[in-house]
C-alpha positions in Angstrom: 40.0 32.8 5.6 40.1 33.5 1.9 42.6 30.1 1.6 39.8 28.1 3.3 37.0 29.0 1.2 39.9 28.9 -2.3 40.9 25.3 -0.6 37.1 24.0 -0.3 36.5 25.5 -3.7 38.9 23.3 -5.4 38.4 20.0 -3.2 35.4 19.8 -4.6 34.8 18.6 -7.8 32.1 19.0 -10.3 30.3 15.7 -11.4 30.5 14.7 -14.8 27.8 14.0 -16.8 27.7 11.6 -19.3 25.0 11.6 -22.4 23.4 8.6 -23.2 23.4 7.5 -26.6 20.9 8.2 -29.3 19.4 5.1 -29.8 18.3 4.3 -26.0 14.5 5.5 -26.9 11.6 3.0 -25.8 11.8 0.9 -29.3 15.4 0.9 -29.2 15.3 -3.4 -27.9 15.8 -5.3 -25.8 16.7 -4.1 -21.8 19.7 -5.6 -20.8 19.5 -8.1 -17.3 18.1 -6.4 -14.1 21.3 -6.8 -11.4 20.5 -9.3 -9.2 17.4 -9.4 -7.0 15.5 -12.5 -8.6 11.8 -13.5 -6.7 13.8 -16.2 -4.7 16.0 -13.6 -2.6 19.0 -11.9 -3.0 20.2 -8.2 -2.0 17.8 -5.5 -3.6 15.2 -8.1 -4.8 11.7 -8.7 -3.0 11.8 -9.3 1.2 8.7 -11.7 1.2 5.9 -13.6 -1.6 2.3 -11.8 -0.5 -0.9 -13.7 -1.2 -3.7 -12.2 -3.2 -5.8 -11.2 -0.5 -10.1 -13.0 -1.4 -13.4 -11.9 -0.4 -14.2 -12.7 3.9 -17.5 -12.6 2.6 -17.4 -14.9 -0.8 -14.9 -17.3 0.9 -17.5 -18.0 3.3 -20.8 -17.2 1.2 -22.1 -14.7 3.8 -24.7 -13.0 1.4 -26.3 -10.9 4.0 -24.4 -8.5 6.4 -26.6 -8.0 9.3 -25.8 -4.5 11.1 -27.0 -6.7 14.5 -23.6 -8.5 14.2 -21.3 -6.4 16.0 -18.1 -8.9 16.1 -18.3 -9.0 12.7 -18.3 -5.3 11.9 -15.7 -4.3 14.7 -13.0 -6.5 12.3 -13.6 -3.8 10.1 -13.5 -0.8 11.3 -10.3 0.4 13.0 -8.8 1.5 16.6 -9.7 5.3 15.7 -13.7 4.2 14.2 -12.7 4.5 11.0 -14.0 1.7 8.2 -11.3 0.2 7.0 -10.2 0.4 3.2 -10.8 -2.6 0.9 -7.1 -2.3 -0.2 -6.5 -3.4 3.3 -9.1 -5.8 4.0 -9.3 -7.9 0.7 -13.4 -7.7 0.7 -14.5 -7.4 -2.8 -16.6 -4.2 -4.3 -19.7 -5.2 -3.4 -19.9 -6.7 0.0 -17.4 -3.8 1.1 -20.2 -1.6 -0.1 -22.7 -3.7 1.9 -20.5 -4.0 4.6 -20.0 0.1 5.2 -23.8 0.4 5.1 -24.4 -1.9 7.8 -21.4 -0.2 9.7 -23.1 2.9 9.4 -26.2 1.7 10.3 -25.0 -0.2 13.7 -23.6 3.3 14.2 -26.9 5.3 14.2 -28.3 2.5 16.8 -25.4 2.7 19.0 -24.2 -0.4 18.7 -20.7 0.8 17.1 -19.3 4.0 18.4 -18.2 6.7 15.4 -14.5 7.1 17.6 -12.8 5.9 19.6 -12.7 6.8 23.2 -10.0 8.7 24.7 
């Protein structure tokens, strides 16, 4: 027993580390290449081009969000009832603000439900 653990002691071995030179600070110049993975494919680069998602809302020029208009508001709020984040939907600032008011409001009258039904 005391060869295994001497044998598994010395297999492995330590890694070495190497310092990096003195002059790689932030204003040292210029980064050398990236390895491959240019927009157009390659291994390690980017899988797909995504589109800057626009406004629903000032696509359309829908200036008032009725709370009355249910289809509308349900493509907004998610399986669970939850409103879902502008991150996700692309609506801009304001009309997402208008837009969780009227949500909230269509909930009071019960025409949205505040979760989903299990």
């Amino acid at each position: 027993m005391a060869d295994e653990t001497n044998s598994t002691a010395a297999s492995e071995q330590p890694q070495q580390h190497t310092p990096r030179p003195a002059s790689s600070g932030p204003h040292s110049g210029p980064r050398p290449p990236r390895p491959a993975g240019a927009p157009g494919g390659g291994p390690g680069g980017r899988k797909f081009f995504r589109r800057k998602k626009v406004c629903k809302f000032c696509t359309e020029k829908i200036d008032a969000i009725s709370y009355r208009d249910v289809r509308l508001l349900q493509g907004f709020v998610a399986e669970r009832g939850k409103i879902v984040p502008r991150r996700l939907t692309g609506v801009c600032t304001r009309h997402q603000r208008r837009l969780s008011l009227a949500i909230k409001q269509s909930r009071n009258i019960a025409l949205l439900a505040f979760a989903a039904r299990f």
